[in-house]
Jmol script that loads the backbone (N, CA, C; Angstrom):
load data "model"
ATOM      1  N   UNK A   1      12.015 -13.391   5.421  1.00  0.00           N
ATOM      2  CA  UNK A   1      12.469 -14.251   4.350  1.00  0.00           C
ATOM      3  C   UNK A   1      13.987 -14.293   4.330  1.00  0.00           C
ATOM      4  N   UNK A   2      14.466 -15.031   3.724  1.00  0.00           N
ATOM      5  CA  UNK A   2      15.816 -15.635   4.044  1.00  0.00           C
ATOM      6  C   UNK A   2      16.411 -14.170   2.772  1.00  0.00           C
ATOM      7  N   UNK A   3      15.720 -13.893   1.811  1.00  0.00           N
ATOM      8  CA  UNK A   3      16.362 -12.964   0.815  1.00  0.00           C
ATOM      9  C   UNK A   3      16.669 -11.336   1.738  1.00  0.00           C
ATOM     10  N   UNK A   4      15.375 -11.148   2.560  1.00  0.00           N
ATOM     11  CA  UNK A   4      15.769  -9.958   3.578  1.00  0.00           C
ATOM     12  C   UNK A   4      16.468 -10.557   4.458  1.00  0.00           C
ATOM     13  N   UNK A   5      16.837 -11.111   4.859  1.00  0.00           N
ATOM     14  CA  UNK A   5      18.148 -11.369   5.975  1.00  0.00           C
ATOM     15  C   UNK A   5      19.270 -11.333   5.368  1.00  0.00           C
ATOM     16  N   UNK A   6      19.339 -11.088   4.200  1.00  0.00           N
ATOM     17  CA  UNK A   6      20.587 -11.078   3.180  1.00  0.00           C
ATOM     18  C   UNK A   6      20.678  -9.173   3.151  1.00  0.00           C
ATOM     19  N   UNK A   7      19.858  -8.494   3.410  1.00  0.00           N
ATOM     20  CA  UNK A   7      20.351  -7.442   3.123  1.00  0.00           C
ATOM     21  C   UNK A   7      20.801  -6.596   4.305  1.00  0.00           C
ATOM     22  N   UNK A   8      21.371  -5.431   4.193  1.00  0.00           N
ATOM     23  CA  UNK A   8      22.224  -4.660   5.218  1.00  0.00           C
ATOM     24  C   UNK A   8      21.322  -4.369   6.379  1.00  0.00           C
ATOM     25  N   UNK A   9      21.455  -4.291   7.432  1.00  0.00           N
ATOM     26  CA  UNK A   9      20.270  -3.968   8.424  1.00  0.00           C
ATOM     27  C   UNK A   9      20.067  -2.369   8.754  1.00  0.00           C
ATOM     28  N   UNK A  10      21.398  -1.859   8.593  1.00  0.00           N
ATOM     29  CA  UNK A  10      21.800  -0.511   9.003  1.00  0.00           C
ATOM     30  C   UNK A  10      20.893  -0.118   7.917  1.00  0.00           C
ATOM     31  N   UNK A  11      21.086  -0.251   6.493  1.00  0.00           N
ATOM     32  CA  UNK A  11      20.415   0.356   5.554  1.00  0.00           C
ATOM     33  C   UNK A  11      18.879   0.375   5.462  1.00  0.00           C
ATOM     34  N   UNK A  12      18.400  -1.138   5.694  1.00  0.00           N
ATOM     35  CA  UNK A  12      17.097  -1.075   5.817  1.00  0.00           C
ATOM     36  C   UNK A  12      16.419  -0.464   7.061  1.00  0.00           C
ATOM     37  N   UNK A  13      17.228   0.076   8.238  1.00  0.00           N
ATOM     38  CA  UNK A  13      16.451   0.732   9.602  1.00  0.00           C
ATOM     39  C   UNK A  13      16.814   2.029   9.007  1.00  0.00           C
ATOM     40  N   UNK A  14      17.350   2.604   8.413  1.00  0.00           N
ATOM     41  CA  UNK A  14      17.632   3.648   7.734  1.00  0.00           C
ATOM     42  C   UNK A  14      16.410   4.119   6.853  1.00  0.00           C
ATOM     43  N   UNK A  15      15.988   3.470   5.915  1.00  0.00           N
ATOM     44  CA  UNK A  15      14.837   3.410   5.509  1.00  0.00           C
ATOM     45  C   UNK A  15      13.529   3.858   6.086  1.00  0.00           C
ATOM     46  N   UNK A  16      13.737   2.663   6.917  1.00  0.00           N
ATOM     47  CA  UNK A  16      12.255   2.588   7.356  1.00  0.00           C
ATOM     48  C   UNK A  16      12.385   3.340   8.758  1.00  0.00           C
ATOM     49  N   UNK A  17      13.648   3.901   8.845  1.00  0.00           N
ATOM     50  CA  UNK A  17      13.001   5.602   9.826  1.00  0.00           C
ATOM     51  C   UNK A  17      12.604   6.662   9.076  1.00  0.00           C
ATOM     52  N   UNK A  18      13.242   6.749   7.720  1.00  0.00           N
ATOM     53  CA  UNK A  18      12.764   7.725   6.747  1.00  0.00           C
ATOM     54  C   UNK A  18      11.300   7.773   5.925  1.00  0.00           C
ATOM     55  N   UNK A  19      10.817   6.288   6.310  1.00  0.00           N
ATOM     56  CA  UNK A  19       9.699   6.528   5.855  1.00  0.00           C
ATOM     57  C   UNK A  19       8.643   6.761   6.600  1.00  0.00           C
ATOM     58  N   UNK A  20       9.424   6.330   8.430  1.00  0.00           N
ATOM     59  CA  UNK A  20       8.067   6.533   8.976  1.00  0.00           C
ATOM     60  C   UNK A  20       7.910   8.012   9.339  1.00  0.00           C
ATOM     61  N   UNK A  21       8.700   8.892   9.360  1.00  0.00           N
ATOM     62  CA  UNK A  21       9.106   9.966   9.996  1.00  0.00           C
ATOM     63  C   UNK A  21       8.056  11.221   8.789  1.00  0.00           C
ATOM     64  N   UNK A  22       7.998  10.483   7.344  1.00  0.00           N
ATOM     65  CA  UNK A  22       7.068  11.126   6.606  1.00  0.00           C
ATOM     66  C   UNK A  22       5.788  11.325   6.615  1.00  0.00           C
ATOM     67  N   UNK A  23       5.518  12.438   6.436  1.00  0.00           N
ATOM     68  CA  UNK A  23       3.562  12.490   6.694  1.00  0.00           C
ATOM     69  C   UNK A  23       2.942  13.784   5.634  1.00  0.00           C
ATOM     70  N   UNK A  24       2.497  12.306   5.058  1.00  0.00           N
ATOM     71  CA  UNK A  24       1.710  13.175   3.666  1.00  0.00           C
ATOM     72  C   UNK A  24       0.794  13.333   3.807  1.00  0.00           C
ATOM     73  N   UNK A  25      -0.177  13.738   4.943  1.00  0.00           N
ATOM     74  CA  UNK A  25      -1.595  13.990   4.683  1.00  0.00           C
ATOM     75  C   UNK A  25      -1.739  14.796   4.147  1.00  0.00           C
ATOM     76  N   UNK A  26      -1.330  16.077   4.198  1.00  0.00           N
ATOM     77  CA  UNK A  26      -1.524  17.489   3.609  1.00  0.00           C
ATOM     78  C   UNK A  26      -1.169  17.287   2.338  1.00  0.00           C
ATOM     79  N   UNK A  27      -0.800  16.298   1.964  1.00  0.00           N
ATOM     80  CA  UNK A  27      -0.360  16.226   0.148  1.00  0.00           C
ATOM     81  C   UNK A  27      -1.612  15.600  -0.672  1.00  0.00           C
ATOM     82  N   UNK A  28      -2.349  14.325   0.665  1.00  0.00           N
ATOM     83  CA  UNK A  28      -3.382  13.393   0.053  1.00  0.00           C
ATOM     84  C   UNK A  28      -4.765  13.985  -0.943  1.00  0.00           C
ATOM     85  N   UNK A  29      -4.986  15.636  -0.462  1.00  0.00           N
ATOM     86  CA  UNK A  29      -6.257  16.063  -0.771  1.00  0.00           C
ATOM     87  C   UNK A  29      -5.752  16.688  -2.327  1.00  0.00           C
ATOM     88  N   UNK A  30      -4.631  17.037  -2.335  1.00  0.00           N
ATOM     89  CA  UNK A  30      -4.029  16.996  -3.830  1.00  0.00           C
ATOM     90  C   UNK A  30      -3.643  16.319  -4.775  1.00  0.00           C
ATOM     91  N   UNK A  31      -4.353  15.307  -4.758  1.00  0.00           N
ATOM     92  CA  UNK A  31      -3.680  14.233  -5.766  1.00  0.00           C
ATOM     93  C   UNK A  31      -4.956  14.451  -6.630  1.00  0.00           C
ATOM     94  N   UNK A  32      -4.107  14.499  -7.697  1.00  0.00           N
ATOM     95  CA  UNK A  32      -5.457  14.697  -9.110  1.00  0.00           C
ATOM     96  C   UNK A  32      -5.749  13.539 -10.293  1.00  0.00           C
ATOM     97  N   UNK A  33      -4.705  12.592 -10.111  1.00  0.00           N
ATOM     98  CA  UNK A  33      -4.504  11.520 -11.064  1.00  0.00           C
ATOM     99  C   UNK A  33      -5.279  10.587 -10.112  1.00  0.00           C
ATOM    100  N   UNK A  34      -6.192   9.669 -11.350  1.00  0.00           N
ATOM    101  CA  UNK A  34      -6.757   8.179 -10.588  1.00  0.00           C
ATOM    102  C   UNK A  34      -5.708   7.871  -9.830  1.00  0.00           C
ATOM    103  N   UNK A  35      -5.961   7.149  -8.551  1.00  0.00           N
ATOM    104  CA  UNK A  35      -5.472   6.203  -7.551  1.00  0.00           C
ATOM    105  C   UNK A  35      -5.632   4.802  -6.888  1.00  0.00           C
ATOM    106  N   UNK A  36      -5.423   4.252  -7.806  1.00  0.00           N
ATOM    107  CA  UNK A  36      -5.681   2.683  -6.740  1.00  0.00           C
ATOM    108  C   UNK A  36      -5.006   2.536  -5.488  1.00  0.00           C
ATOM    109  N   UNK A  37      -5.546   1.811  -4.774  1.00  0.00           N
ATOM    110  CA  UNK A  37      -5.019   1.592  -3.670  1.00  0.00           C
ATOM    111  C   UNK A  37      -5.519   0.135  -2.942  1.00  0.00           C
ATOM    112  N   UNK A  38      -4.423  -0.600  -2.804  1.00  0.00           N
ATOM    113  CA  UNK A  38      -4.629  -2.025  -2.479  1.00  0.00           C
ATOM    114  C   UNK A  38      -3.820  -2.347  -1.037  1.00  0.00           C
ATOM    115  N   UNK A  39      -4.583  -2.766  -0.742  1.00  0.00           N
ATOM    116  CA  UNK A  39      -4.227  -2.858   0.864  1.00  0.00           C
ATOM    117  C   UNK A  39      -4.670  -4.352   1.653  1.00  0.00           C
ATOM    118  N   UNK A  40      -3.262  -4.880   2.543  1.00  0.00           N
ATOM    119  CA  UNK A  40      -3.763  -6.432   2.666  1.00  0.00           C
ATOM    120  C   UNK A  40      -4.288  -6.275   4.165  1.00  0.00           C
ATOM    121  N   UNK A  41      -5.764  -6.816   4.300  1.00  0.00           N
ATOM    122  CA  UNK A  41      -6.383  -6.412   5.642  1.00  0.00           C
ATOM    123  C   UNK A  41      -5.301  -7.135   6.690  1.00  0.00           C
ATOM    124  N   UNK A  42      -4.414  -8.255   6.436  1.00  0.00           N
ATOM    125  CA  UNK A  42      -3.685  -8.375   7.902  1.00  0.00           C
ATOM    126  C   UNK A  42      -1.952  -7.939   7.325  1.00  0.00           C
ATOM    127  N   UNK A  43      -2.093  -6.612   6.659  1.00  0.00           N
ATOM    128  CA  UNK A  43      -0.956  -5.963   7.464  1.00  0.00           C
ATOM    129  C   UNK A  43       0.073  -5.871   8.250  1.00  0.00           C
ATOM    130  N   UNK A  44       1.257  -6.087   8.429  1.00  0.00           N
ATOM    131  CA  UNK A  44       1.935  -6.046   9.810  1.00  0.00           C
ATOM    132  C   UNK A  44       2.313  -4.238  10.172  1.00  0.00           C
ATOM    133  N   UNK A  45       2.383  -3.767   8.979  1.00  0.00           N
ATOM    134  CA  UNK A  45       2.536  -1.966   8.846  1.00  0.00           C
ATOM    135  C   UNK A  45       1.537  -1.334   8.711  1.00  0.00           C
ATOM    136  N   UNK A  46       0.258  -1.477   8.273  1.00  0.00           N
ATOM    137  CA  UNK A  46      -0.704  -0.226   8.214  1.00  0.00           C
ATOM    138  C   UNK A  46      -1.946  -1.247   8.429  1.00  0.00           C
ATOM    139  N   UNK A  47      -3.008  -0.455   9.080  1.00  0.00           N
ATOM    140  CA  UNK A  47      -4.452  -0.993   9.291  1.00  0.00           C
ATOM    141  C   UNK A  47      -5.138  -0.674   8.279  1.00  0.00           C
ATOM    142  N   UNK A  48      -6.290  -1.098   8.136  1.00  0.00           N
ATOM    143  CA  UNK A  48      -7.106  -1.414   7.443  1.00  0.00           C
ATOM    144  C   UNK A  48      -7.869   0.896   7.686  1.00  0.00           C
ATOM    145  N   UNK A  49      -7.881   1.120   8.238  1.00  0.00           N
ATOM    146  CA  UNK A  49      -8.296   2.060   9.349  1.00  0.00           C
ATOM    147  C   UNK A  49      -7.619   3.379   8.204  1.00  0.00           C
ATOM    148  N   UNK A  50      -6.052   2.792   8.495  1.00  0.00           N
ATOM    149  CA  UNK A  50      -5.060   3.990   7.424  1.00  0.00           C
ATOM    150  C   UNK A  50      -5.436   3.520   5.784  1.00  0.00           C
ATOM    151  N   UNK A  51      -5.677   2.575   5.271  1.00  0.00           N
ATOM    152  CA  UNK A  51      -6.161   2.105   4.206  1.00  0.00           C
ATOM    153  C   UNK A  51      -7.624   3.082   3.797  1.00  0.00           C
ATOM    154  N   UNK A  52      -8.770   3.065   5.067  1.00  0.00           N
ATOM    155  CA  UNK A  52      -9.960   4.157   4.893  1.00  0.00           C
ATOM    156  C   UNK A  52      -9.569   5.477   4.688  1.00  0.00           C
ATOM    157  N   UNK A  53      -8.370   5.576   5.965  1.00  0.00           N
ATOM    158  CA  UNK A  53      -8.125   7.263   5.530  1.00  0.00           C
ATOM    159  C   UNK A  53      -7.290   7.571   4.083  1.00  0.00           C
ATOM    160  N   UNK A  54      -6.505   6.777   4.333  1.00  0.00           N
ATOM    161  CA  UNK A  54      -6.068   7.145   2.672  1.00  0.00           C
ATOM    162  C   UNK A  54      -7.511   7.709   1.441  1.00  0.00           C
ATOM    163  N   UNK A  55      -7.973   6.263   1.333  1.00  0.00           N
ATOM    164  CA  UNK A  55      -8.865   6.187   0.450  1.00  0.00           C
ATOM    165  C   UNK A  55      -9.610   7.714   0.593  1.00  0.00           C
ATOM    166  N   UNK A  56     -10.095   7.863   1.644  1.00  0.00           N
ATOM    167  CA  UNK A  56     -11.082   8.999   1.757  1.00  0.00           C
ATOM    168  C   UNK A  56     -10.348  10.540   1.712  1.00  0.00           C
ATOM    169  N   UNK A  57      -9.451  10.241   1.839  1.00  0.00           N
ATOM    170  CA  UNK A  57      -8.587  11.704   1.387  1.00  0.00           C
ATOM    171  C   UNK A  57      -7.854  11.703   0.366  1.00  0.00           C
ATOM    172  N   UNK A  58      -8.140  11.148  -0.708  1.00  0.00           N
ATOM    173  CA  UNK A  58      -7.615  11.220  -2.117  1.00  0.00           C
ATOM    174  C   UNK A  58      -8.846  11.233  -2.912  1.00  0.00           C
ATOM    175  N   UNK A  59      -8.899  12.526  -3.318  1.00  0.00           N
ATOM    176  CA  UNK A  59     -10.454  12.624  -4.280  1.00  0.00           C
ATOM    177  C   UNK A  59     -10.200  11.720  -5.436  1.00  0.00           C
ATOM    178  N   UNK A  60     -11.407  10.934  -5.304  1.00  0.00           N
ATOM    179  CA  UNK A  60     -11.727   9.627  -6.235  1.00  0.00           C
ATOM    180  C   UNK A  60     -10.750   8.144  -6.245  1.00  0.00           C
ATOM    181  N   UNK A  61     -10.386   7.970  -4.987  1.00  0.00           N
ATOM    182  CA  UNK A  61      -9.396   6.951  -4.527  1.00  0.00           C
ATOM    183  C   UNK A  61     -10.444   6.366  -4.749  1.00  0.00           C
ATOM    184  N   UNK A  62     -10.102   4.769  -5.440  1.00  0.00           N
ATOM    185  CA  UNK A  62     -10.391   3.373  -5.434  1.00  0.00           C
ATOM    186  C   UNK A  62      -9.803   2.376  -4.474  1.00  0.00           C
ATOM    187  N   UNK A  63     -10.220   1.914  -3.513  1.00  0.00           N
ATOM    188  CA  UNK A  63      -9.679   0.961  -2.370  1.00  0.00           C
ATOM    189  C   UNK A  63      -9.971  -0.259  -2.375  1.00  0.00           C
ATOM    190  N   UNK A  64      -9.118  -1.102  -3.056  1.00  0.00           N
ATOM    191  CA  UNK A  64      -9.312  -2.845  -2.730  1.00  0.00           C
ATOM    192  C   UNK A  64      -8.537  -3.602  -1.593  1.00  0.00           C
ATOM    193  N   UNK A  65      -8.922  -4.073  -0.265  1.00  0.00           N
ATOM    194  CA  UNK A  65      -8.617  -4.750   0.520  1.00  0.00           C
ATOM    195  C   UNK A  65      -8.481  -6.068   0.524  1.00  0.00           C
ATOM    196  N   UNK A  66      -7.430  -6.818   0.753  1.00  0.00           N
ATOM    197  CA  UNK A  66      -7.354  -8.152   0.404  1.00  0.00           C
ATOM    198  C   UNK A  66      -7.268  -8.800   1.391  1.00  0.00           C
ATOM    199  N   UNK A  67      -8.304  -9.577   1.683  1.00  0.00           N
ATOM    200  CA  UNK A  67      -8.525 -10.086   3.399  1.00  0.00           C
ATOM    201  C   UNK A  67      -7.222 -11.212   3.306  1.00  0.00           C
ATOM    202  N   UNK A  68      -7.087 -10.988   4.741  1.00  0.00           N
ATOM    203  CA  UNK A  68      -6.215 -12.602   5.082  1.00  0.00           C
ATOM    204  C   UNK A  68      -4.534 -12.242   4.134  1.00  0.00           C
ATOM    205  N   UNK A  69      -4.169 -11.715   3.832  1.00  0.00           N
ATOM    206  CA  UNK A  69      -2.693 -11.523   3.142  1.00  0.00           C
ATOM    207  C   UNK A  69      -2.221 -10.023   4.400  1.00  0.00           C
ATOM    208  N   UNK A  70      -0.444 -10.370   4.228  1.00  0.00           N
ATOM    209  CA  UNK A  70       0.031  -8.984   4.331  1.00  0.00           C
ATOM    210  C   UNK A  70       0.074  -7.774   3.754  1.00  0.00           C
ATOM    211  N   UNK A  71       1.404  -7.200   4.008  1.00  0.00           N
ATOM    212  CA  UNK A  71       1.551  -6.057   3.381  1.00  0.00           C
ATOM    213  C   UNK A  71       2.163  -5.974   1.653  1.00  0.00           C
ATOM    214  N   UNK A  72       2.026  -7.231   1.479  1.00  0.00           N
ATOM    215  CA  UNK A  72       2.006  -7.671  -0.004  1.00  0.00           C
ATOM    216  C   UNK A  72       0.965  -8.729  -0.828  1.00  0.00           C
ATOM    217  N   UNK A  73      -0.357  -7.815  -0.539  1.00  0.00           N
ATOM    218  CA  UNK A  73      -0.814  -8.658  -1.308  1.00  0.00           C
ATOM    219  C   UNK A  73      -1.192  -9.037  -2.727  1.00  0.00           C
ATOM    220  N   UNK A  74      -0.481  -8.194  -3.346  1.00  0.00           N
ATOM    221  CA  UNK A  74       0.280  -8.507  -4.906  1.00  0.00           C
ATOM    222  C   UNK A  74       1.050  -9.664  -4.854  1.00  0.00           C
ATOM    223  N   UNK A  75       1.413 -10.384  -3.976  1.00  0.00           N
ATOM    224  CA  UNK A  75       2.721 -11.621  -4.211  1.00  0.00           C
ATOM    225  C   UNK A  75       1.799 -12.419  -3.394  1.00  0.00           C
ATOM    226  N   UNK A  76       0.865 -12.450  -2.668  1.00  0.00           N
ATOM    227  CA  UNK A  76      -0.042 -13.320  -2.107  1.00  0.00           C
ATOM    228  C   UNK A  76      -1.515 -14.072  -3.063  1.00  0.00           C
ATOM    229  N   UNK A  77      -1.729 -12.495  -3.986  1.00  0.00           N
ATOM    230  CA  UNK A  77      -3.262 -12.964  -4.652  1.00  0.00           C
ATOM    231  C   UNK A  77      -2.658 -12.307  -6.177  1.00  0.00           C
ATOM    232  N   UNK A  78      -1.567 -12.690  -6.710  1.00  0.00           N
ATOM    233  CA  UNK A  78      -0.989 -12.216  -8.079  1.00  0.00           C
ATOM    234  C   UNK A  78      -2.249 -11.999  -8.822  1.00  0.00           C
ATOM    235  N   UNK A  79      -2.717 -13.087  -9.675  1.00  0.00           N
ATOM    236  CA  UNK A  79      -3.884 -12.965 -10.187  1.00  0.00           C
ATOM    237  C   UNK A  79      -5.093 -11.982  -9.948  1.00  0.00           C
ATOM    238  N   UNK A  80      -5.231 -11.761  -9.192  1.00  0.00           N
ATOM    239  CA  UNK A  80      -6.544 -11.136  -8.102  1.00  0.00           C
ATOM    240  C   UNK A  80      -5.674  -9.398  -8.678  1.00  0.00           C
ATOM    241  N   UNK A  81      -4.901  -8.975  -8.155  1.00  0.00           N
ATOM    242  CA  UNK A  81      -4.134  -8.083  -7.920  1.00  0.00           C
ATOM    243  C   UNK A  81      -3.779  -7.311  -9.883  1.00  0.00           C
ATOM    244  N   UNK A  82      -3.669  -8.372 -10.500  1.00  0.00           N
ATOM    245  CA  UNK A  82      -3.389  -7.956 -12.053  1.00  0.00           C
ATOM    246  C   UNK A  82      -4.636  -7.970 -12.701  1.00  0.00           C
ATOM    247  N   UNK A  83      -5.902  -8.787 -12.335  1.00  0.00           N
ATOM    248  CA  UNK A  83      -6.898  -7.896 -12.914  1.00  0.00           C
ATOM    249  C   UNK A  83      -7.541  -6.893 -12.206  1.00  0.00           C
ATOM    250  N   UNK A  84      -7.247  -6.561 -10.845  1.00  0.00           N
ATOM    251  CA  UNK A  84      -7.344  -5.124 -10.102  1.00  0.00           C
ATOM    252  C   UNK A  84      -7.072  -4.211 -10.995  1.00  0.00           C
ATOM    253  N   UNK A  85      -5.468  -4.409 -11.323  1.00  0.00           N
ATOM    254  CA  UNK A  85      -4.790  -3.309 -11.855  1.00  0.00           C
ATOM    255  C   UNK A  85      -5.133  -2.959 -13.324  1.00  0.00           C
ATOM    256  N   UNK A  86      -5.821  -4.481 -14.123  1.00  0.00           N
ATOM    257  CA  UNK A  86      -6.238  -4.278 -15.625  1.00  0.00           C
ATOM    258  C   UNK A  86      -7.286  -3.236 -15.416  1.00  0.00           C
ATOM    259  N   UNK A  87      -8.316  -3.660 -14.932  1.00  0.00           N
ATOM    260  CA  UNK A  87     -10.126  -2.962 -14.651  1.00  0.00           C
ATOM    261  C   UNK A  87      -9.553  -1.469 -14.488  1.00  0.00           C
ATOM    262  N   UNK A  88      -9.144  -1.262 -13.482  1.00  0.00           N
ATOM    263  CA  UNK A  88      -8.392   0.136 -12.892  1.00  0.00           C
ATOM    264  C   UNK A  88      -8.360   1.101 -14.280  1.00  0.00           C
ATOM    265  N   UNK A  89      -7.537   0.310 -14.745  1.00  0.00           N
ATOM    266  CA  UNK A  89      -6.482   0.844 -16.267  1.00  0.00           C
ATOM    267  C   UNK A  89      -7.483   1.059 -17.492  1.00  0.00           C
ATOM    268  N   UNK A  90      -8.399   0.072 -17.215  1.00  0.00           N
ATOM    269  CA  UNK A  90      -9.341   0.325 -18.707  1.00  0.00           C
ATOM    270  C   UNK A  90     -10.625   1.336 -18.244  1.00  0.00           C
ATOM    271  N   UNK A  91     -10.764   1.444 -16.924  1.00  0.00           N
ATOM    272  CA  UNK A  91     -12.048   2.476 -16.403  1.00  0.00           C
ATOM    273  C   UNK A  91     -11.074   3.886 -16.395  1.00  0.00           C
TER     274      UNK A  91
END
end "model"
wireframe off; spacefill off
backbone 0.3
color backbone group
């Protein structure tokens, strides 16, 4: 998007070595608070695959996949995505 070509490049590869370089599995089996987890099946950063493992290593993870969107599919299926997050919130 023309708004990320506006930002620093150094900063954003900066980033996103710091995030890939992280690995929380050993943290995932400790999470004690509900978890949603929404994940867009065409991705350009994570599969559908890391979306299962997540889900399955967070006791009582909820996993909604949103076919056909990226790695934002909150800004692809808004609607879809805010009553995800209502239902979530009231269960």
């Amino acid at each position: 998007s023309q708004r990320l070509a506006s930002f620093d490049a150094r900063a954003l590869i900066d980033c996103w070595k710091s995030l890939t370089a992280a690995d929380y599995r050993d943290v995932l089996p400790t999470i004690t608070v509900p978890a949603l987890l929404v994940y867009g099946s065409a991705s350009n950063f994570y599969s559908t695959g890391t979306a299962h493992y997540v889900r399955d290593n967070i006791p009582n993870a909820l996993l909604h996949i949103y076919e056909g969107v990226d790695h934002a599919p909150h800004l692809w299926q808004r609607e879809r995505f805010v009553r995800d997050v209502l239902d979530f919130v009231a269960a």
